[in-house]
Backbone as JSON Lines, residues from 0, in Angstrom:
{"i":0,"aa":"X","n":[107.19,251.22,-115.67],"ca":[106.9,249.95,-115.05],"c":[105.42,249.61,-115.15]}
{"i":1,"aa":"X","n":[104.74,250.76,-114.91],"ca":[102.86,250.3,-114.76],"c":[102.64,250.1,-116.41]}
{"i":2,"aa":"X","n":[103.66,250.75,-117.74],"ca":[103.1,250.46,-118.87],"c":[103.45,249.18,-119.2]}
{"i":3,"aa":"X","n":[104.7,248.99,-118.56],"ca":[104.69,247.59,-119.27],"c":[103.93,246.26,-118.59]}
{"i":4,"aa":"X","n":[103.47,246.24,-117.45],"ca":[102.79,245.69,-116.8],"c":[101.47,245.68,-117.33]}
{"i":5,"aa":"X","n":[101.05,246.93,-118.02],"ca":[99.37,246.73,-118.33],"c":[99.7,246.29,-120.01]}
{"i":6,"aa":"X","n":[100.84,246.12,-120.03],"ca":[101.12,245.81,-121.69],"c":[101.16,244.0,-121.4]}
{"i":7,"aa":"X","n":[101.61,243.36,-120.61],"ca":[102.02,242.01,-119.91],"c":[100.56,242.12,-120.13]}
{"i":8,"aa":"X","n":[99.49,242.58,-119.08],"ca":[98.16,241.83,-118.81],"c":[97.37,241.79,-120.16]}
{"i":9,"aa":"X","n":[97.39,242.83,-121.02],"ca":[97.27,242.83,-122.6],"c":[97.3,241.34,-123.24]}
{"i":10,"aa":"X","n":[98.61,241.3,-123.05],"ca":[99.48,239.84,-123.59],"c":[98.31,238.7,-123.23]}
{"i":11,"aa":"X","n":[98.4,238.61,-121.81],"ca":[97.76,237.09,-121.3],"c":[96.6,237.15,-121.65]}
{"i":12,"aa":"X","n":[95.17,238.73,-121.67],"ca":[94.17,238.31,-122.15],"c":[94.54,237.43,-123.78]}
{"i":13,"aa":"X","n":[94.96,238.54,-124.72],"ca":[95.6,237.8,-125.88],"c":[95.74,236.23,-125.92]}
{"i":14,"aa":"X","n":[96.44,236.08,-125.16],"ca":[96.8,234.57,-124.58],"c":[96.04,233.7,-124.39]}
{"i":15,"aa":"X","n":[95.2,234.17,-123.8],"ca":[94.26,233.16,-123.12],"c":[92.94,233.35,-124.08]}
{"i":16,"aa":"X","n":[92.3,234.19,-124.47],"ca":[91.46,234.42,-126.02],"c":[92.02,233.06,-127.05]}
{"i":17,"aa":"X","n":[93.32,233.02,-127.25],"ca":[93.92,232.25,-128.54],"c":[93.35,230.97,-127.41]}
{"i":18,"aa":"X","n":[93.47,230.8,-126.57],"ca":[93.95,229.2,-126.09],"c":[92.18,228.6,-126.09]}
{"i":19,"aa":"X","n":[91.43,229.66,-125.77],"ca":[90.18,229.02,-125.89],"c":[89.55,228.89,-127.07]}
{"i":20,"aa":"X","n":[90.17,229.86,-127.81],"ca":[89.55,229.61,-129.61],"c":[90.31,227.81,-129.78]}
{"i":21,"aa":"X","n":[91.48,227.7,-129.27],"ca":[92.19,226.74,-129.9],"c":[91.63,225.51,-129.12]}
{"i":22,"aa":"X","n":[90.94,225.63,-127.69],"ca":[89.76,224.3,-127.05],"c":[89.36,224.27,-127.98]}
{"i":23,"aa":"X","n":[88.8,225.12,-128.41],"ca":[86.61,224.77,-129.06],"c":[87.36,223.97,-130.67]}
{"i":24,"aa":"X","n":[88.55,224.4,-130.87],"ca":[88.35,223.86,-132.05],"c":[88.84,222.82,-132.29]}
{"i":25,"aa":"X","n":[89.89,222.51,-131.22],"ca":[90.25,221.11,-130.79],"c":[88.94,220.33,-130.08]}
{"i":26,"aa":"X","n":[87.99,220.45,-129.15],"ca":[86.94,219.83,-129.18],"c":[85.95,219.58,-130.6]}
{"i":27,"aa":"X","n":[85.96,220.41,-131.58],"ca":[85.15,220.1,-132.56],"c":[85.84,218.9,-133.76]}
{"i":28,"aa":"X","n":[87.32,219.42,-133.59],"ca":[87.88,218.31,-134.32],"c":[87.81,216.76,-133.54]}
{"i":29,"aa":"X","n":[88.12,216.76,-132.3],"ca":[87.93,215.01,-131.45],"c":[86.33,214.58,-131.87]}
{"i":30,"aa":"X","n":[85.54,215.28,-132.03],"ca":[83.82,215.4,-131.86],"c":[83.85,214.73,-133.51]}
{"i":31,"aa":"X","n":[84.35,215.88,-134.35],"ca":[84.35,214.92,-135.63],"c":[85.28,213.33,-136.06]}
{"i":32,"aa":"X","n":[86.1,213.08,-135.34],"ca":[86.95,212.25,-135.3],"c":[86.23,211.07,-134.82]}
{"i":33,"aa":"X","n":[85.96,211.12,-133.2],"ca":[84.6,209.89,-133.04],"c":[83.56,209.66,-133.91]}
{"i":34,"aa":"X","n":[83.13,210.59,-134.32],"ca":[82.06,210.4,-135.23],"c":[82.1,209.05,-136.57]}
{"i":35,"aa":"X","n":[83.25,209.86,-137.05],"ca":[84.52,209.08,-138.38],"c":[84.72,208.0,-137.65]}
{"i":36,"aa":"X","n":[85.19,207.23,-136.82],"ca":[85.53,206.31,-136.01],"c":[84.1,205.52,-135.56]}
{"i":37,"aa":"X","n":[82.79,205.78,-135.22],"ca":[81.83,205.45,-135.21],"c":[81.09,204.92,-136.36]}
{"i":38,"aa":"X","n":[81.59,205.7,-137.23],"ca":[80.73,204.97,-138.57],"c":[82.04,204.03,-138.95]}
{"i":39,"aa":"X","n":[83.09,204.31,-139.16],"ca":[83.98,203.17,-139.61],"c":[83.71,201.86,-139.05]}
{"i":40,"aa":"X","n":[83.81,202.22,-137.98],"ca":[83.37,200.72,-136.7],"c":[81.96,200.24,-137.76]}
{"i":41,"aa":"X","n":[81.22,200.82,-137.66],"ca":[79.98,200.36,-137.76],"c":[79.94,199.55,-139.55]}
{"i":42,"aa":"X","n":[81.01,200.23,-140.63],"ca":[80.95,199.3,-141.47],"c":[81.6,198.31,-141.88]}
{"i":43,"aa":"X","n":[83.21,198.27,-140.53],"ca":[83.47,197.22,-140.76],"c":[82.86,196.03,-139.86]}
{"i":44,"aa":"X","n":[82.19,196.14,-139.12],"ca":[81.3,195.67,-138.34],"c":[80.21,194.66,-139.09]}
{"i":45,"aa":"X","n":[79.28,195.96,-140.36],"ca":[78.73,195.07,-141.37],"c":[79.82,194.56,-142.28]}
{"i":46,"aa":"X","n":[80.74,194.57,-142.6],"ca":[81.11,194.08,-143.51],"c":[81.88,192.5,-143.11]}
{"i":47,"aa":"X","n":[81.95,192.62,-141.82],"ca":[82.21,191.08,-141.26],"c":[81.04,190.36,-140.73]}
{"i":48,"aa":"X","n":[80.17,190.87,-140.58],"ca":[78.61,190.29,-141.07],"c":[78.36,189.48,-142.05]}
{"i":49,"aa":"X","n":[78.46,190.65,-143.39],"ca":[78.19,189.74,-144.56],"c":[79.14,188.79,-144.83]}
{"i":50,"aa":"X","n":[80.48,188.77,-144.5],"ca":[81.3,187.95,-144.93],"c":[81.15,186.3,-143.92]}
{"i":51,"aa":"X","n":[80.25,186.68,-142.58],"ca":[80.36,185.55,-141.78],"c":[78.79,184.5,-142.53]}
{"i":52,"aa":"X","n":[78.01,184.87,-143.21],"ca":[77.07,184.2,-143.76],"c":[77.34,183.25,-144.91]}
C-alpha cells in the first residue's frame, strides 16, 4: 500500500512537471501569436492608408 502510494505521488510530481512545461510553452506560443497579430494589424492598417489617399 505505502509503495504504491509513493508510486501515485511519483505520478503527480510527473504530472504536474509536464503541465508547467506545457504553461510556459503555451504562454510563449499566445506571446508569439499577439505579436503576429500586432504587426498584421499594423500593415493592414498601412495598407488602408495608402489606399485612402
Amino acid at each position: 500500500m505505502s509503495s504504491e502510494l509513493e508510486v501515485l505521488k511519483q505520478r503527480i510530481v510527473e504530472l504536474e512537471a509536464k503541465n508547467a512545461e506545457l504553461e510556459a510553452e503555451k504562454a510563449e506560443l499566445l506571446k508569439r501569436i499577439m505579436e503576429e497579430n500586432t504587426r498584421r494589424d499594423v500593415r493592414v492598417e498601412e495598407q488602408w492608408k495608402s489606399r485612402r489617399i
